[in-house]
N, C-alpha and C positions, 0 to 999 in steps of 0.2 A: 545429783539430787541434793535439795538441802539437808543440813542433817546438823540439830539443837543440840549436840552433846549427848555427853554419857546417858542421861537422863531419857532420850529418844526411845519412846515406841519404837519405832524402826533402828533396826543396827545396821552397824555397818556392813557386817556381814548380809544381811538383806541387802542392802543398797548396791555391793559389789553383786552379788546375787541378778542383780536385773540391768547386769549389763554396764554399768556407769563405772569409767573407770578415776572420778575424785568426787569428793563432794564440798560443799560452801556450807561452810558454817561460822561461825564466834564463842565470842566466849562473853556467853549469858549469865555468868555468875557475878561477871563485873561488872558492880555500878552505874550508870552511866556518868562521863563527866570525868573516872578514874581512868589511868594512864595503864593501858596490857601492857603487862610486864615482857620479858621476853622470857622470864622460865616459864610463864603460864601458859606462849604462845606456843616453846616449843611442847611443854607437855602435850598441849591439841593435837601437835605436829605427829607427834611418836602416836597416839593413839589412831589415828588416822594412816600411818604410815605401816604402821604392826599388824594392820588388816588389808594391807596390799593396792591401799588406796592414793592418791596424792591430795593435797590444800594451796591451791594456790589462789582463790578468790575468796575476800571474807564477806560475810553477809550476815548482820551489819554491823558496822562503826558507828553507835549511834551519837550521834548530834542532841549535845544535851539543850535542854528547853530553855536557860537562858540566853543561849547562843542565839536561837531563833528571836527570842522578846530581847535580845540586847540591852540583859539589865543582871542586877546583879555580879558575877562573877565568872562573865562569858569572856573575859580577855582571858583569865587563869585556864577554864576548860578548853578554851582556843588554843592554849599553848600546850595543852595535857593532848592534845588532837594530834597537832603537832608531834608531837616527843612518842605517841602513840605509832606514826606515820614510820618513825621514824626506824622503831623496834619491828614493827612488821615486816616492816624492809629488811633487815636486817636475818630475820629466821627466814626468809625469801619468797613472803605472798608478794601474789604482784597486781592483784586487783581490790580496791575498797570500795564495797558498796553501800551506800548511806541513804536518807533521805531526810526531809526537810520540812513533816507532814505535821502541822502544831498537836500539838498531844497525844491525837489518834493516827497509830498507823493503817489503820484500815477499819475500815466499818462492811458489816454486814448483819442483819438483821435475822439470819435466821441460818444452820449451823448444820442444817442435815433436811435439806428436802428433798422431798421424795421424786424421783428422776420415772419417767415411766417405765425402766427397765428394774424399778424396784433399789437402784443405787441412792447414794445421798451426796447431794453439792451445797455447797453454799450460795445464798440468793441475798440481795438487799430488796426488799419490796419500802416502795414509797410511802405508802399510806400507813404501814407500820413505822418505817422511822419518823414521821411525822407525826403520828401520835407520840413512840417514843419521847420528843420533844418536848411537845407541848402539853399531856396530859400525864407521863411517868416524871419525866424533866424537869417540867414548868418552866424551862429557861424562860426569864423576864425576855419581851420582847420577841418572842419565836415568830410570832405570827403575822409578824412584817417580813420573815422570810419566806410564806410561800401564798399559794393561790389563794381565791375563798373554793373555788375546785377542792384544792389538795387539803383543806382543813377540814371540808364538809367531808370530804372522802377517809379520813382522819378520825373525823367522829366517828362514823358508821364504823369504822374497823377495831376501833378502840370499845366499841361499847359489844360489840361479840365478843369479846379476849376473855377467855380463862386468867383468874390468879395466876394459875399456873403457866399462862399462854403471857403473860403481862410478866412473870417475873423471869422467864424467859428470854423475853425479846431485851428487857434489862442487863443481864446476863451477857447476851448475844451483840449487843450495840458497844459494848465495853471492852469487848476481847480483846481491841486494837490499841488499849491503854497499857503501858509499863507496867506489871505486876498488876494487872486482872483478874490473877486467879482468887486474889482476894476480894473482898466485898465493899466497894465503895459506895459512901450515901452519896444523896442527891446533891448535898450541902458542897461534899468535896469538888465534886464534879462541876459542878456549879462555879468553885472559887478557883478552882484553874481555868475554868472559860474567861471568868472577868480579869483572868492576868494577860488574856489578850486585845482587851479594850486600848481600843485607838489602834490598833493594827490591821489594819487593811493589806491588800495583794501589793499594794505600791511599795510600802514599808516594810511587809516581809522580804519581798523580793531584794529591798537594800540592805536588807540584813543577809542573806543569803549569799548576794554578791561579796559582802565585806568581806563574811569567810572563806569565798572561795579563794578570794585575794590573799587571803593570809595563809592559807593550808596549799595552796597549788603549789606555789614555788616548792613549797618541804616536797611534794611529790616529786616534781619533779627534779630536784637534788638527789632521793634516796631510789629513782626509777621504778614507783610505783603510778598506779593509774586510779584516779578519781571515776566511780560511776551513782550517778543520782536513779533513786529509784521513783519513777513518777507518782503522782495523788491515786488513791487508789478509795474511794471512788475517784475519778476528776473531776469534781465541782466542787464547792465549798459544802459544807456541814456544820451544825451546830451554832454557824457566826464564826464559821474561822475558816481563813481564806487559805486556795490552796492555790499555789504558781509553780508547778510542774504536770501541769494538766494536756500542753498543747505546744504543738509545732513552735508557732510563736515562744511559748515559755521556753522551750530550750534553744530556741536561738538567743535567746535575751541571755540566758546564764552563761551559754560556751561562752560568748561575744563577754561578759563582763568580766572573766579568766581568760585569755584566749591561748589554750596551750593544749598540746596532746595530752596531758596527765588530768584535763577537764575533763568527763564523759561521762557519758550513759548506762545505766542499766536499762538498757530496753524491753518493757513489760509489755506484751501486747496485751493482756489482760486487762492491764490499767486503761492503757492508750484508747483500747478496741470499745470501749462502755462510750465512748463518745463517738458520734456517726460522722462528725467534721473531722479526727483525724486519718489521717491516707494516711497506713502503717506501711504499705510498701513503700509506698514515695519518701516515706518518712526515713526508712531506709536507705532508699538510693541519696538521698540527698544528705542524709547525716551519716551516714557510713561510719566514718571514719573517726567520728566520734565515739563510736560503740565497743564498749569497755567487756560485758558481759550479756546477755538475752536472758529472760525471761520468754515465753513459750507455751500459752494458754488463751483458749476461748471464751468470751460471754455470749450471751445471749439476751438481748436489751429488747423493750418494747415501748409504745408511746407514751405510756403512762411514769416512764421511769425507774421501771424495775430490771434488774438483770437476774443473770444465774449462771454459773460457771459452768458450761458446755465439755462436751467429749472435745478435745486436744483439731480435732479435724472439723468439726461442728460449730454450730451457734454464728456470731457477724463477723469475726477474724477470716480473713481470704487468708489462711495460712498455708500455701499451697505459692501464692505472689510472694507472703513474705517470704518462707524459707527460699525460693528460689533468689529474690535478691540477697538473701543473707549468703547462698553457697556461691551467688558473683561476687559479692563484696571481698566473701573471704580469699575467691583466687583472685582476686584483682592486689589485694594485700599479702596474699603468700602464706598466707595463716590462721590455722583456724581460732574460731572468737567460743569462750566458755559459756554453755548454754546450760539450762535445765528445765526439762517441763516442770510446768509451774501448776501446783496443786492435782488435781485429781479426786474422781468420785471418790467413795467408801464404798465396799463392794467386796462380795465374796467374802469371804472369812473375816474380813475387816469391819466387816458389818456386826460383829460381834467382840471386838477390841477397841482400847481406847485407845485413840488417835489423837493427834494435833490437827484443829480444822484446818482443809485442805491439805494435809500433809500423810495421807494413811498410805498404806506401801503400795497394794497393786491399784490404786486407780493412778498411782506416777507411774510406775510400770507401764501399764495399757499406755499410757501415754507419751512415755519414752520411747516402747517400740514402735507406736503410730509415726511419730515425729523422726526416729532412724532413717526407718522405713522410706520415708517421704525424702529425706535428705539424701539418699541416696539414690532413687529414682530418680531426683532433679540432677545430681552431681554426673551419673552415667550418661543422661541423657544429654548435658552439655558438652562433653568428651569430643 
C-alpha cells in the first residue's frame, strides 16, 4: 500500500496488518526540485523497516515544474534528479515512480460521494468542473474548451450550488496541486496556468523526452528502473495538455529513451476512464515495460463523468488484466510490485480523517478482492 509518512492516518502497523508485506512511499517533506539526501532516505528505510515492512519502490520523484516548461533552472533540477537517482540507488530502492502531469496531479471534483452501500469514493463530474472553470476560475478563454452542451449544462449546475457546495468543489478541484492544503486565490492559479502558454502536447511531449534522455542513462548506470505514472484524468484540463494518456503516448516515450530502465507505472484507473484504451492488450503488449501496477476501477458514463468503483467492479475487465499480469510475470520469472490503488471510506473510516482515496479498509477490501483473484488465476494456470 502506499503509505505518506510519519504523518499517515494509516500506520504502518495497519498496513502490515492487511496483509501487505512493503509499502511505496517518499519523502514529502522535500521540496521538490531538492536532491534526497541519503540520510533522509535511509531514515524512511529504518522506519519502514522497524515495522517488519520492506521499501523498495518510491512514489513519487517528483519532476519539478520547470523541467516540464523548460525554463528557468530545469538543467540544475535535471541534474538534482540525477544525483537524486543516484542516492536512491545507493540505500537499494529499485523502482522510481514519477509523473509528468503540468501542475495538477490529479483532479477530482468531489471527495466523498455517496456509493449506494452508504460508502464514499471519489467522482469527477463534468458539469461541475466545468463550471468550476468558467464561473469559480474564469480562466480567460475557458469556453473554447468545451461544448455549448457542456456550458449550458455548466450553467444549470452552477446556479443550484450552495456557497458551501461552490467552495467545496474549489477545495476539491485543487487537491491535486503541490501544497493544497493551503488556500490558493483565483489570481495564483490563474498565473501558473499562463506559465504554460504556448505549450501544447507537441512541446510537452519534447520536453519529457529531453528528460528522459538525460535521467535514463543515470538509471541505468546505478540499476534502478524508471516508471511514468499516467494523466489521471487522461484528457487535457484547464488548457493544459496531458501526453501520458494512451497506448500511443507510451509508445512515443519508451521509443524516445529506449532502454529497460524506461517504464511504466501502470494505472488502470487512469488508463480504464478512457474506453479506447485495451488495458489487457495494453499489457500483453507492453509487458515488459512494466516497472510497478497500480490496480483500481472507474466507472465512466457518456456524459463524462466517472467514479472510483469496488477493485472487481465499474469498466476495468480486471479479471483479463490480472490474468495477463500473472503471465507476464511467469513469462519474466518475477513478480512486478503492485498496490491497490485507493479505496472507498467505509466502516469506521467513515468517521476518521483520511487522505482522499487513501483510507485503510476500503484498500484492504480491495487488496483482498485483488489476492484473491490473483490467485485463482495463478492455480488455475498450473
Amino acid at each position: 500500500m502506499r503509505w505518506f509518512g510519519p504523518n499517515d492516518p494509516v500506520s504502518l502497523s495497519d498496513i502490515r496488518q492487511a496483509g501487505c508485506t512493503g509499502v511505496v512511499t517518499a519523502l514529502h517533506h522535500i521540496p521538490v526540485g531538492e536532491i534526497w539526501a541519503v540520510e533522509e532516505i535511509n531514515k524512511r528505510i529504518k522506519l519502514v523497516e522497524d515495522a517488519g515492512l520492506t521499501w523498495t519502490v518510491i512514489e513519487s520523484l517528483p519532476v519539478h515544474e520547470d523541467i516540464k516548461k523548460q525554463t528557468g533552472d530545469y538543467k540544475l533540477y535535471i541534474d538534482n534528479y540525477k544525483h537524486s537517482l543516484r542516492n536512491v540507488a545507493a540505500c537499494g530502492l529499485k523502482v522510481v515512480t514519477y509523473n509528468f502531469m503540468p501542475i495538477l496531479d490529479w483532479m477530482r471534483t468531489d471527495i466523498a460521494y455517496t456509493m449506494p452501500d452508504g460508502s464514499k469514493a471519489l467522482r469527477f463530474e463534468k458539469a461541475a468542473f466545468v463550471a468550476f472553470d468558467l464561473f469559480i476560475l474564469k480562466r480567460p478563454g475557458a469556453e473554447t474548451d468545451y461544448t455549448a452542451d457542456e456550458i449550458d449544462n455548466a450553467k444549470e449546475r452552477f446556479a443550484v450550488m450552495t456557497d458551501i457546495e461552490k467552495d467545496a468543489l474549489y477545495t476539491n478541484a485543487l487537491l491535486g496541486l503541490p501544497g493544497s492544503e493551503e488556500r490558493f486565490t483565483e489570481e495564483q492559479i490563474l498565473t501558473a496556468l499562463r506559465t504554460y502558454s504556448g505549450i501544447d502536447a507537441k512541446k510537452l511531449k519534447e520536453h519529457l523526452f529531453y528528460f528522459l534522455q538525460q535521467v535514463v542513462p543515470v538509471a541505468v548506470e546505478v540499476g534502478v528502473k524508471m516508471a511514468i505514472h499516467p494523466d489521471d484524468p487522461p484528457y487535457p484540463i484547464l488548457g493544459l495538455p496531458r501526453i501520458v494518456s494512451t497506448e500511443e503516448d507510451v509508445q512515443d516515450l519508451l521509443h524516445a529513451a529506449p532502454s529497460p530502465a524506461n517504464g511504466l507505472c501502470f494505472c488502470t484507473g487512469s488508463y480504464g476512464v478512457r474506453a479506447d484504451n485495451d488495458l489487457a492488450g495494453m499489457v500483453k503488449r507492453m509487458g515488459d515495460a512494466i516497472h510497478f501496477i497500480h490496480l483500481r476501477s472507474t466507472k465512466r458514463d457518456a456524459a463524462g463523468n466517472f467514479f472510483e468503483a469496488d477493485h472487481l467492479d465499474g469498466d476495468v475487465d480486471m479479471y483479463a488484466v490480472v490474468k495477463e499480469i500473472v503471465l507476464l510475470m511467469k513469462r519474466r520469472g518475477k513478480s512486478i510490485p503492485m498496490r491497490p490503488d485507493h479505496g472507498h471510506v467505509m466502516l469506521d473510516d467513515l468517521h476518521k480523517k483520511t487522505y482522499p482515496g487513501y483510507s485503510a479498509i476500503g484498500r484492504l477490501r480491495g487488496l483482498a478482492e485483488l489476492r484473491g483473484l490473483e490467485l485463482g488465476i495463478s492455480r488455475s494456470l498450473v
